[in-house]
N, C-alpha and C positions, 0 to 999 in steps of 0.2 A: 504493500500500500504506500501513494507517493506522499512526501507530507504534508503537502497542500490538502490533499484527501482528508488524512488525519485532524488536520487544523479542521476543515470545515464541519468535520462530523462530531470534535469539541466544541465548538461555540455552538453549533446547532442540537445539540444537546439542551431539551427539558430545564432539567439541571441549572447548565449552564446559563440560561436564558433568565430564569426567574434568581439567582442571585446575581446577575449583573446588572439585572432591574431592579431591585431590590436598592446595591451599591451605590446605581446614579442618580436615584428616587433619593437617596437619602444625602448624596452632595447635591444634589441640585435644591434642596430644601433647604440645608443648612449654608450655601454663600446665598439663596437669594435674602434667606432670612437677616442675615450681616448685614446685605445694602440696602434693604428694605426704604429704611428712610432717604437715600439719593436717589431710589429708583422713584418715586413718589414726586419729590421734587423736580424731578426732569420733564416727567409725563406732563406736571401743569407748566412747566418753559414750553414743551413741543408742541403742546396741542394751542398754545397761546392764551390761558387762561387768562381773563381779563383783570383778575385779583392779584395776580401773581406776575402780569408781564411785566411790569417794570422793574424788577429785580433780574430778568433775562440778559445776556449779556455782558454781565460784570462778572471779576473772581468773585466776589462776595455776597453776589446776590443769592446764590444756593442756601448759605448760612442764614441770608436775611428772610428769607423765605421760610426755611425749616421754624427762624426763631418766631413769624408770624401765625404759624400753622399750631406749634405748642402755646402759643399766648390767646389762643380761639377756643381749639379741641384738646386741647393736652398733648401730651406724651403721644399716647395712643392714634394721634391723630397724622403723625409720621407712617403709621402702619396701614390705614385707611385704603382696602381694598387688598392686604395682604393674605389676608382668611382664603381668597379666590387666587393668588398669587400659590399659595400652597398646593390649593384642588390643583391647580393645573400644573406645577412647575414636579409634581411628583411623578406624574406618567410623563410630562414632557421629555424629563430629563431621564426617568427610565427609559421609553421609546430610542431617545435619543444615543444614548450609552449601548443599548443591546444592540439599532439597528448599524451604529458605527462599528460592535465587533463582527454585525454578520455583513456589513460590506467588506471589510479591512480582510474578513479569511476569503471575501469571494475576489477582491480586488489584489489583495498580496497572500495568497496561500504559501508563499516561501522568504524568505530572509530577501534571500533578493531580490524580490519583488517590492521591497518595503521602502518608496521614495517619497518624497515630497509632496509629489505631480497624484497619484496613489492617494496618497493620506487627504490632499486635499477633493478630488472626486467623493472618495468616502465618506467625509465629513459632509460634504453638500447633500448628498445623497440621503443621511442620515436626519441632518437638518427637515429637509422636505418632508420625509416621513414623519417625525413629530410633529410638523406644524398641520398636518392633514386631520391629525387625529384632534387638537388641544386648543385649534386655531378660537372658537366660541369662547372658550375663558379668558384666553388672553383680551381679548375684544371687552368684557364683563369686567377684567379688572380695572383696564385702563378707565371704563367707564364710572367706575366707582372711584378711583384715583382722582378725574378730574374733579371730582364735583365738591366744591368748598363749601364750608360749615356759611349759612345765613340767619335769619331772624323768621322763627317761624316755619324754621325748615331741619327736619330731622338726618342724620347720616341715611344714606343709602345702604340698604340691607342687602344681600346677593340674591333674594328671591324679588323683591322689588325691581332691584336693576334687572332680571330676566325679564319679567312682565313689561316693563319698559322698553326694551328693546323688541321683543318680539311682538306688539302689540304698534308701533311706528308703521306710519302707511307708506312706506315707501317702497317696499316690495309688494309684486300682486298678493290677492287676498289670499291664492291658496298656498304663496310662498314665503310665507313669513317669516322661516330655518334662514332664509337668508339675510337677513338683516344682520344675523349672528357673523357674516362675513364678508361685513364692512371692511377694505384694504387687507383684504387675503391675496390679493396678486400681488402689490407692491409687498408685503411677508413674502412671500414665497422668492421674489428677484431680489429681496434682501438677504434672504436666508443661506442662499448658495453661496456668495461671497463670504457671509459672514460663519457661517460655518464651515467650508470648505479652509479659507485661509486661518479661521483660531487652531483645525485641528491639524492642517500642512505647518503651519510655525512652532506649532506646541512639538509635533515628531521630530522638525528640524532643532528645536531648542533644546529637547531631551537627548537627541542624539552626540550635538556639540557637547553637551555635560556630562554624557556618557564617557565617549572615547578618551582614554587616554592607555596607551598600553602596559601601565604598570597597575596603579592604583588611582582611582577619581579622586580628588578633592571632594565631589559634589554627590556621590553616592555613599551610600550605604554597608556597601559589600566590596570587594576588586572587582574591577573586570578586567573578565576575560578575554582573549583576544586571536580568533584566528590568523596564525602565520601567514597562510598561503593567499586566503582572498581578506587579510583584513578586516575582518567583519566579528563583531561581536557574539563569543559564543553563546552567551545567555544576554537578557539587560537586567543588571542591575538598580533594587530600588534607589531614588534620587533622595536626597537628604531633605527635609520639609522645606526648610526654605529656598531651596534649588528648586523644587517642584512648585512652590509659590511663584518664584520670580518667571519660571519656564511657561504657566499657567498666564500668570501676570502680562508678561509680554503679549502674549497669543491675542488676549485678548486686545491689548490697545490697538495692533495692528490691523486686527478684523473689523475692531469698532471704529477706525478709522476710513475704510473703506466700503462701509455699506450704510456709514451713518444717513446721509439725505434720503437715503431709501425708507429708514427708520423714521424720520419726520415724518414724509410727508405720509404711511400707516399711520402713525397715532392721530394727524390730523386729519384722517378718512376714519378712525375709530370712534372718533368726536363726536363726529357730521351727523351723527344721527342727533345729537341735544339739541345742535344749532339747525340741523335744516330734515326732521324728522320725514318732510316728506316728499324728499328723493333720493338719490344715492349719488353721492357725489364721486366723481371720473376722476382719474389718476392725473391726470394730465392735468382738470380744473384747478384739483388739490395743488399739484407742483406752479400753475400759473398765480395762484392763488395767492402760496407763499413766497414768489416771486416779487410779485409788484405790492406787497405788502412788507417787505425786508429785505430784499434784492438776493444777493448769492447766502448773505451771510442768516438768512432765513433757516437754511437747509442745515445749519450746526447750529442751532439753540440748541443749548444744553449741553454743548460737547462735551465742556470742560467736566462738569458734572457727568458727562457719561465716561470719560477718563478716569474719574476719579471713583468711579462705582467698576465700572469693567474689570480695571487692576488685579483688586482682593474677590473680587465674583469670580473670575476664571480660574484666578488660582486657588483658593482654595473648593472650588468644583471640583478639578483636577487631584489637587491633592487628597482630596475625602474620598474622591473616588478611587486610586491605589489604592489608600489605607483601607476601605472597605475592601476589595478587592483581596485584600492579604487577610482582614479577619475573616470573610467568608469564605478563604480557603480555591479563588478561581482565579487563575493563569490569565 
């Protein structure tokens, strides 16, 4: 049997499949839980909350934002729409983790196969698959996200915001599931970049802090080191904060290149408050926040999505090894 064979028949393994779901179910819970409060304050920069836009733009206005959002709603008010950030970021991120190992053994079934060009297919591939299944929560958070504490107006609950959205006339009468996916095209043309390059930089980052042919600085164990082609006989685990910073980078790179794609979704996830009864076109969206902000439209919130990306990625990554090792799967 070749080892490609082998690899495919491990990851395709039962077994296999529900504790690597399990593994990314539970990093992807605990970094999104970390950034919770930057991801919160980004969504009301992106979507251009009218309460909040004037703090866009500035290093400081993140801060000034977070410090108005706890002097309204509390503490808790940083968290607002995180309950629905959970439901969904635990299958996502299971989806997402299991479908990258069963493309990774169908895309590189051998060492040599294991490139850059590879990892990033896979990752894209894997991307898309999660967002087909999760895309409606996501939509339901952000929706809860936006919506700022008033006079005479209670938080948004997660069964109130469904009813609200599915109940919006903007799709025909007998299709109202879709209202649930407002800017799931521009998700999806964002997804591939931005998943395809976090997890092509992350193989390339882990790989660089791998190799050395004695012993790594940046691992855990030696590695080992084939004579003849070079190549690492096993990989060795990374040291935590090697695996943070490896994580870390992935991220900012990816979140740099698929960000305007990420606007202009949040402000197609919106469009149903402000304009309940149409569905507003990708193209309107991107003219839209064009001639209302010119280029610099399309990075509100960058800095805050930098600053959030960073410790999301890597510690994603890194919880996911460490589960990886306590649940005992290669």
């Amino acid at each position: 049997m070749t080892s490609g064979k082998k690899r495919r028949e491990r990851t395709q393994n039962l077994d296999y499949v529900i504790r690597s779901a399990i593994a990314g179910g539970i990093a992807g819970c605990v970094a999104k839980t970390a950034i919770a409060p930057l991801d919160r304050v980004k969504i009301l920069f992106q979507a251009q909350n009218p309460v909040f836009e004037k703090y866009s733009g500035t290093f400081t206005g993140a801060f000034k934002a977070g410090r108005d959002i706890i002097k309204h709603t509390g503490v808790l008010g940083l968290f607002q729409g995180h309950s629905v950030t959970l439901l969904r970021i635990f299958p996502y991120a299971s989806i997402k983790f299991v479908s990258i190992e069963q493309f990774r053994a169908l895309l590189m079934p051998t060492k040599a196969h294991e490139t850059a060009t590879r990892e990033f297919f896979a990752g894209s591939l894997a991307g898309i698959t999660c967002i087909l299944f999760t895309y409606p929560l996501d939509l339901v958070r952000v929706r809860m996200a936006y919506v700022v504490k008033q006079e005479n107006r209670v938080r948004p609950t997660l069964i109130d915001t469904c009813k609200q959205i599915y109940k919006e006339p903007a799709a025909a009468s007998s299709f109202h599931l879709l209202n649930f996916y407002r800017g799931f095209f521009p998700t999806v043309a964002g997804i591939i970049p931005y998943a395809g390059i976090s997890f092509g930089t992350y193989h390339v980052m882990t790989h660089l802090f791998r190799f050395d042919p004695i012993i790594s600085p940046y691992t855990r164990l030696p590695v080992q080191i084939d004579p003849e082609n070079r190549r690492m006989v096993e990989k060795p685990p990374l040291k935590p904060w090697a695996e943070l910073l490896c994580g870390g980078v992935s991220g900012l790179v990816a979140q740099t290149s698929s960000y305007p794609l990420e606007v202009i979704r949040r402000r197609m996830q919106v469009s149903g408050l402000l304009h309940p009864n149409k569905f507003v076109k990708f193209m309107d969206t991107a003219k839209l926040i064009y001639q209302s902000k010119g280029l610099k439209g399309f990075y509100v919130g960058l800095s805050i999505g930098y600053i959030k990306v960073f410790p999301m990625m890597g510690i994603s990554f890194m919880v996911y090894d460490r589960m990886k090792d306590i649940l005992d799967i290669d």
